[in-house]
C-alpha positions as CSV (number, residue, x, y, z in Angstrom):
1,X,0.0,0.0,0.0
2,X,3.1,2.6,1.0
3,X,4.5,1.8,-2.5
4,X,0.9,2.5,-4.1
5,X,0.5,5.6,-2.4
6,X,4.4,6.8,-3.1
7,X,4.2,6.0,-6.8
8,X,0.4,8.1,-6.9
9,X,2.0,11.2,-5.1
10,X,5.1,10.9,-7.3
11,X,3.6,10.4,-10.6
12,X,0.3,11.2,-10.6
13,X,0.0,14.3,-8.5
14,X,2.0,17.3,-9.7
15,X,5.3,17.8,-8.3
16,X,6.1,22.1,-7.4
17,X,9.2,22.6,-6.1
18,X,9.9,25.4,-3.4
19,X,13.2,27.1,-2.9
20,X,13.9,29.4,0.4
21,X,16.8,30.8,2.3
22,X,20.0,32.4,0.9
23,X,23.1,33.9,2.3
24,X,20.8,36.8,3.0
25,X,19.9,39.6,5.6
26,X,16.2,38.4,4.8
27,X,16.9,34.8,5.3
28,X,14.7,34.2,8.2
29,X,11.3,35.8,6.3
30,X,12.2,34.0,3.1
31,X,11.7,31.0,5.3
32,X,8.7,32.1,6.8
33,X,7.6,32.3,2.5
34,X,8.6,29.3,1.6
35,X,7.1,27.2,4.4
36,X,3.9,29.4,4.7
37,X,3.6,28.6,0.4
38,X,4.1,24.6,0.8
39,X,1.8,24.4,3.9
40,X,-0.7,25.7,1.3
41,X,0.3,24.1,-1.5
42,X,0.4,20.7,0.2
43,X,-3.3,20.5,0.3
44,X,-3.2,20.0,-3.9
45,X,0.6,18.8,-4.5
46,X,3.8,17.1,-3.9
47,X,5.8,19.5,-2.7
48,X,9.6,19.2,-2.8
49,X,11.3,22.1,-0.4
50,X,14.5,23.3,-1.4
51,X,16.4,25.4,1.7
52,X,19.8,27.5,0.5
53,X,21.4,27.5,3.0
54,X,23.2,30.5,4.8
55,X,26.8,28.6,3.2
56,X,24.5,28.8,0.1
57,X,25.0,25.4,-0.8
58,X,21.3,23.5,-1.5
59,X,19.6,21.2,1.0
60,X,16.6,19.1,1.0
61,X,14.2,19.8,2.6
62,X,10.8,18.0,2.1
63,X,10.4,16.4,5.4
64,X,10.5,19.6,7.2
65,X,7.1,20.3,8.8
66,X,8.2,23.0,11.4
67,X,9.4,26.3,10.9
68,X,11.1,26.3,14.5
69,X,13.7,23.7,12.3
70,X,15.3,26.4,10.6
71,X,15.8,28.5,14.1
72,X,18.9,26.3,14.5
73,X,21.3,27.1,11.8
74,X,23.3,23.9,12.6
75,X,20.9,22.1,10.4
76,X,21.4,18.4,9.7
77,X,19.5,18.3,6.3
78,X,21.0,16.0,2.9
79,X,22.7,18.5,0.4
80,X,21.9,18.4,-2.9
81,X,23.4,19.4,-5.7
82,X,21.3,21.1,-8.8
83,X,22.4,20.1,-12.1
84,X,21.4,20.6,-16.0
85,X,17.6,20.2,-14.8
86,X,18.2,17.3,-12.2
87,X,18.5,17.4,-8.4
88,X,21.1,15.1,-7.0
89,X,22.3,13.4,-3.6
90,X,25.1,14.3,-2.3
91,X,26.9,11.4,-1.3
92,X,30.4,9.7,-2.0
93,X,28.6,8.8,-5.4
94,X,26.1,11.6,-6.8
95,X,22.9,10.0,-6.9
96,X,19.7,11.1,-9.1
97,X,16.7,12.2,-7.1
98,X,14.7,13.8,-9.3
99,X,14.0,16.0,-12.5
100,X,13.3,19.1,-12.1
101,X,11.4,21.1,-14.9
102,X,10.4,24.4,-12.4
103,X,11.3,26.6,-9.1
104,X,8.9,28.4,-7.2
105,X,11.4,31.2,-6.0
106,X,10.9,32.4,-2.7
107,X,14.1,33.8,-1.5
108,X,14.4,37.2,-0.4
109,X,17.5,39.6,-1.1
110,X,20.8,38.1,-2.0
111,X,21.7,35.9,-4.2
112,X,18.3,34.9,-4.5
113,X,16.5,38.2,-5.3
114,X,19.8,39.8,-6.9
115,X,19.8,37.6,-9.9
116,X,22.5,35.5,-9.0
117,X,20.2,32.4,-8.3
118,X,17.9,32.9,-11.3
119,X,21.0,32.9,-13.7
120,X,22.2,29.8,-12.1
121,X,19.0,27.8,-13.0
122,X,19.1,29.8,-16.5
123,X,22.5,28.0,-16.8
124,X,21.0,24.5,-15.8
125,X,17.6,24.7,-17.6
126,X,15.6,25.3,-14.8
127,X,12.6,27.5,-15.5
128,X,12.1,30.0,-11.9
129,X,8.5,32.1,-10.9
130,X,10.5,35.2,-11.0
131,X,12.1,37.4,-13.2
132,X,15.6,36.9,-15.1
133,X,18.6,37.7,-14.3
134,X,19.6,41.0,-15.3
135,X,15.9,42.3,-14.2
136,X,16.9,41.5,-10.9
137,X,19.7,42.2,-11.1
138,X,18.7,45.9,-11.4
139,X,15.3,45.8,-9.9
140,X,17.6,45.0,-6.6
141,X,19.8,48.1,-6.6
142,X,17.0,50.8,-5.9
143,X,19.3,53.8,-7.4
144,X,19.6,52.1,-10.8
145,X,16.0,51.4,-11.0
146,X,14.7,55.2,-10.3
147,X,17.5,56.4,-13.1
148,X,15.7,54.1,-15.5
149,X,12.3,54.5,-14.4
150,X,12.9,58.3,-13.9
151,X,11.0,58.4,-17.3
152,X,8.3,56.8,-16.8
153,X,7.2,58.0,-13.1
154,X,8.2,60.7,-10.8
155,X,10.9,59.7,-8.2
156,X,12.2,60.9,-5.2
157,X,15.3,63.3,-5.4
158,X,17.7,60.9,-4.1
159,X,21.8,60.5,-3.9
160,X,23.7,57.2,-4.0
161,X,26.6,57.3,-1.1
162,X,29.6,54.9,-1.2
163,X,32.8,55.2,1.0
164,X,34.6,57.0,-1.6
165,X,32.0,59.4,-2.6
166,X,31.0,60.1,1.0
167,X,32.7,62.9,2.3
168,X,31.7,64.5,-1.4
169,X,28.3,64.1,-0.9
170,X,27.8,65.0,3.2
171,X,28.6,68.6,1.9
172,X,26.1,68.7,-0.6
173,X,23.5,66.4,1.0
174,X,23.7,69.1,3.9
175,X,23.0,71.6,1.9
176,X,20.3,70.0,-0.8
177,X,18.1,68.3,1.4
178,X,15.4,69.2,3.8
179,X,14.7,66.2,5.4
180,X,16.5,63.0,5.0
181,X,16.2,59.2,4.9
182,X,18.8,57.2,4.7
183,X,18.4,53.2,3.5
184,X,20.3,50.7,2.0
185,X,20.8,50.7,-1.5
186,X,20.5,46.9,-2.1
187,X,18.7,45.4,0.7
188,X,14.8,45.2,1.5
189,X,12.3,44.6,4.4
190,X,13.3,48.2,5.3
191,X,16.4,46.6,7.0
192,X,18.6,49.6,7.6
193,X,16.2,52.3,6.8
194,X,16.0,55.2,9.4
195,X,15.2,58.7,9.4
196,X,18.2,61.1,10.3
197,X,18.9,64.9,11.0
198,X,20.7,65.8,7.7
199,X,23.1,67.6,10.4
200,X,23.8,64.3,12.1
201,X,23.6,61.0,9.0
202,X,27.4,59.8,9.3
203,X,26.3,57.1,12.0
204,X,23.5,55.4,10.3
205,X,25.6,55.6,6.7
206,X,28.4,54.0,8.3
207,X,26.3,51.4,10.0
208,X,24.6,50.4,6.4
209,X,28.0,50.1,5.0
210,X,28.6,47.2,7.6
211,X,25.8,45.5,5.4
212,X,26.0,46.7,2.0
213,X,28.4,48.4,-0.3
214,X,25.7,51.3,-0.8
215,X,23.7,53.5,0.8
216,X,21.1,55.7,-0.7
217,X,20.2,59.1,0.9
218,X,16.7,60.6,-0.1
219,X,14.3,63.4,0.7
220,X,12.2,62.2,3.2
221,X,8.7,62.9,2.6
222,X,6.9,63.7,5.9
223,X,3.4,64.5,4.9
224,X,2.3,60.8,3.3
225,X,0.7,57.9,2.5
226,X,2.5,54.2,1.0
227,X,0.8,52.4,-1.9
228,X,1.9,49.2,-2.8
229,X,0.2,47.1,-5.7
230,X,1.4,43.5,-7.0
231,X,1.2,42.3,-10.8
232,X,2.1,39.3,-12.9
233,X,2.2,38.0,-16.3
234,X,-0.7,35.4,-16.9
235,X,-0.6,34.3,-20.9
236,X,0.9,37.4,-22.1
237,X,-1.6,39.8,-20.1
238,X,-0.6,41.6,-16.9
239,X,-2.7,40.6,-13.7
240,X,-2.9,43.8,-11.7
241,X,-4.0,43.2,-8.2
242,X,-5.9,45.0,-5.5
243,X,-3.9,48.3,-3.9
244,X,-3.0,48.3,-0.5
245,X,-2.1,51.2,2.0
246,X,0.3,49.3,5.1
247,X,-0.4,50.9,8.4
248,X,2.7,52.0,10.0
249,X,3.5,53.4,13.7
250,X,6.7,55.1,12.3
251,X,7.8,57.4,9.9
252,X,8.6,54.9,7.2
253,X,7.2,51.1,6.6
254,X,9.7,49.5,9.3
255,X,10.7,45.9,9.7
256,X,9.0,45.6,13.1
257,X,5.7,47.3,11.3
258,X,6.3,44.4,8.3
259,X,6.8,41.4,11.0
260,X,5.6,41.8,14.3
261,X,2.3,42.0,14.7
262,X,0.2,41.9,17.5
263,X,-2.4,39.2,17.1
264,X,-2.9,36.5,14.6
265,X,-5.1,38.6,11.9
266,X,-2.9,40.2,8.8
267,X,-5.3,42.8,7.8
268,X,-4.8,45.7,11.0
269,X,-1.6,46.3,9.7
270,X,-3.1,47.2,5.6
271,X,-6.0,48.9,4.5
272,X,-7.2,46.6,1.6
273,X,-8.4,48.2,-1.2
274,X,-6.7,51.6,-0.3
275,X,-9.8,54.1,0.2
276,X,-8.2,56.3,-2.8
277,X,-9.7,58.3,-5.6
278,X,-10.4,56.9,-8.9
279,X,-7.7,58.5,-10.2
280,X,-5.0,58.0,-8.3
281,X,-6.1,54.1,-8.8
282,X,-5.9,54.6,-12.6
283,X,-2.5,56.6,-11.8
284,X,-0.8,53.7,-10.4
285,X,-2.2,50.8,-12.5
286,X,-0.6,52.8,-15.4
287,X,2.9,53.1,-13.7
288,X,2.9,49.2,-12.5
289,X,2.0,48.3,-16.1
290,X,5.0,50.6,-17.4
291,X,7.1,50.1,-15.1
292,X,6.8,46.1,-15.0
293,X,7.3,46.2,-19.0
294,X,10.0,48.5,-19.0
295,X,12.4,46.5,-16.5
296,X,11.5,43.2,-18.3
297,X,10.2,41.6,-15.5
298,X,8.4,38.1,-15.1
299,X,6.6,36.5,-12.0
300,X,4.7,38.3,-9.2
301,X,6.4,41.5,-8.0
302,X,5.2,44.0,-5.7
303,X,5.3,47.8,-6.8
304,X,5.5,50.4,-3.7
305,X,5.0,54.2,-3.9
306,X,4.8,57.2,-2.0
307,X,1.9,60.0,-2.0
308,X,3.0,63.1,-1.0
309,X,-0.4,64.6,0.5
310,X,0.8,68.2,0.4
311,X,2.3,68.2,-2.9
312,X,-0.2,65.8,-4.1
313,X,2.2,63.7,-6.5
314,X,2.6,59.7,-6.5
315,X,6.6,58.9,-6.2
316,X,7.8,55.5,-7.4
317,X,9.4,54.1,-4.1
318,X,10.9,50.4,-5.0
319,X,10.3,47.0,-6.8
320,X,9.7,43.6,-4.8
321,X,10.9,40.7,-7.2
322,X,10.2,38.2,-4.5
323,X,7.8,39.9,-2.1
324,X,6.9,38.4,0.9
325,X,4.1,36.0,1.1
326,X,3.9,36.3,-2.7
327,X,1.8,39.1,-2.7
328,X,-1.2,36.8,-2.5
329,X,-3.0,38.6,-0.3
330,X,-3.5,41.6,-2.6
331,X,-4.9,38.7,-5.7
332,X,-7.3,37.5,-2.8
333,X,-9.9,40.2,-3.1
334,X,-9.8,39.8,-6.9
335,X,-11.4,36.0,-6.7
336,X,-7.5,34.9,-7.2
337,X,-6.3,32.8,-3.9
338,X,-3.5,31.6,-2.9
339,X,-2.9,28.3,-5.0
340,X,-4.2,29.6,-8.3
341,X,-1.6,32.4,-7.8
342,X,1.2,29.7,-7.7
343,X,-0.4,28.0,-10.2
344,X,-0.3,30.8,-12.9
345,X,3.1,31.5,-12.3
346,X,4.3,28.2,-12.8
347,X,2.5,27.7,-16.0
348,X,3.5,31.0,-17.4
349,X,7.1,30.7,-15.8
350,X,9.4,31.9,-19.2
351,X,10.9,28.6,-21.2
352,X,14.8,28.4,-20.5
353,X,16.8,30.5,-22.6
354,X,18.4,29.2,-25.5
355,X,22.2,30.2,-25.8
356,X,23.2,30.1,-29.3
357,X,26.2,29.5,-30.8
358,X,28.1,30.8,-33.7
359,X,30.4,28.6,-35.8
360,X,33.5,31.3,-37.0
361,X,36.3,28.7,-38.0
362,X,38.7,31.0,-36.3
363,X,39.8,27.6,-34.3
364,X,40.2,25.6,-36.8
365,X,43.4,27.8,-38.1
366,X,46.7,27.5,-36.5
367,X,46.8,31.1,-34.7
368,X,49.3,30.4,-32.1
């Protein structure tokens, strides 16, 4: 009967595979995505989970049930190694475990939001739920993104600080801005973001460069209100969701706001829909169409603005190419739950890339 029921979850049901973790400042809520997404998927699926570890070497993970698990990162889990669309033991002989045709990514910042991961799987024919790697690539570094998008939508007036540049720009940021904000350039969950007395910055840039190479100083805009809406591709046609306003208790949209809630209910920390005009709902379903399009991007990603209320113009803020949860709570209100989310973006994941090659006969002569 065990062998029955093996070869029916193996064969018949649809195997998704799940990838979370990363060498990542994020690591720990990439975990709480992955495991939250199986837990739901289960219901429907075989579900192979895939942890990257914090050595960012691969690790099975299927067994797993408890999110405590990963609390100890002395985990004792089989590595695996990934492999020209194959996952294999690692023993003293590779073994074959399984083909793998498609990754549900759900690892936040690093190398699994900066492109790095997505390029490996390119590499190994492995389709991924999010976009390439060049779009991520740029999509993670938050100047680059408002220089290309600068275009398209208003953006903040910002500077981008590095330890040569800064002692240049603390004389001109000093005198430019009015009020500051100071964040890291490529990391997300607003790890790192604070807002400083331009008179008094050199503390919280220093401290950022302890975690990334970048920081990015900004006009802090006091008198607002954050949009965020989510889109995907679903056969050829963007799937705009719902917009959402997050309820904050700070200045800015802070990790602790993000994380820790009080309670078990998700909603008293969003308003969803945003009670805005019909305008300014048309205003930013036009930018998230342009601005998805015009980075190239594929899979569900997560938009965020700014409104300033005095000066009544909607700022483009960042892009989310893995954000948390999925985004499936803004698809919800739109008739589109959880499992049909994952489902679309697996059956409209892009094919692997073809590399092509170009025969020149410049070997084939005696050059050297």
């Amino acid at each position: 009967m065990q062998l029955f029921f093996d070869y029916f979850i193996n064969k018949i049901m649809k195997k998704l595979f799940v990838i979370f973790g990363g060498s990542s400042c994020e690591h720990d809520i990439s975990i709480i995505t992955g495991m939250q997404l199986c837990k739901n998927l289960e219901t429907k699926y075989s579900v192979e989970k895939i942890y990257l570890g914090l050595d960012n070497n691969f690790y099975l993970a299927t067994k797993v049930q408890d999110i405590s698990y990963f609390a100890d990162k002395n985990i004792k889990l089989k590595q695996i190694i990934i492999s020209d669309g194959a996952i294999y033991i690692k023993n003293l002989v590779l073994k074959k475990y399984c083909d793998v045709d498609c990754i549900i990514n759900c690892c936040h910042g690093g190398v699994g939001e900066n492109g790095d991961l997505a390029g490996f799987f390119a590499v190994n024919k492995i389709r991924t739920t999010s976009a390439c790697s060049l779009s991520s690539h740029i999509a993670m570094d938050k100047y680059l993104t408002k220089r290309l998008v600068s275009d398209i939508v208003p953006v903040v007036k910002g500077e981008l600080v590095t330890i040569d540049n800064y002692l240049e720009k603390k004389k001109s940021i000093k005198k430019d801005y009015k009020n500051i904000i100071v964040k890291p350039n490529s990391l997300g969950s607003s790890i790192g973001v604070k807002v400083c007395d331009k008179k008094n910055f050199t503390e919280q840039i220093m401290a950022i460069f302890t975690m990334n190479d970048d920081a990015l100083v900004e006009e802090c805009i006091t008198n607002k209100i954050e949009y965020n809406q989510a889109c995907y591709k679903k056969d050829n046609e963007l799937m705009l969701s719902e917009i959402e306003s997050p309820i904050t208790k700070s200045e800015y949209l802070s990790f602790e706001d993000k994380y820790f809630h009080e309670g078990k209910s998700k909603r008293k920390d969003r308003v969803i829909p945003a009670k805005i005009s019909a305008d300014l709902k048309s205003e930013i379903n036009f930018y998230t169409a342009k601005i998805y399009n015009a980075l190239k991007l594929d899979g569900v990603v997560r938009i965020d603005y700014i409104y300033d209320l005095d000066a009544k113009i909607l700022y483009f803020n960042e892009v989310n190419t893995v954000p948390g949860s999925m985004a499936y709570y803004l698809f919800e209100p739109l008739g589109i739950d959880y499992i049909t989310l994952v489902e679309d973006l697996v059956d409209n994941a892009p094919s692997v890339k073809k590399y092509s090659y170009f025969d020149s006969g410049i070997l084939r002569k005696k050059l050297l």
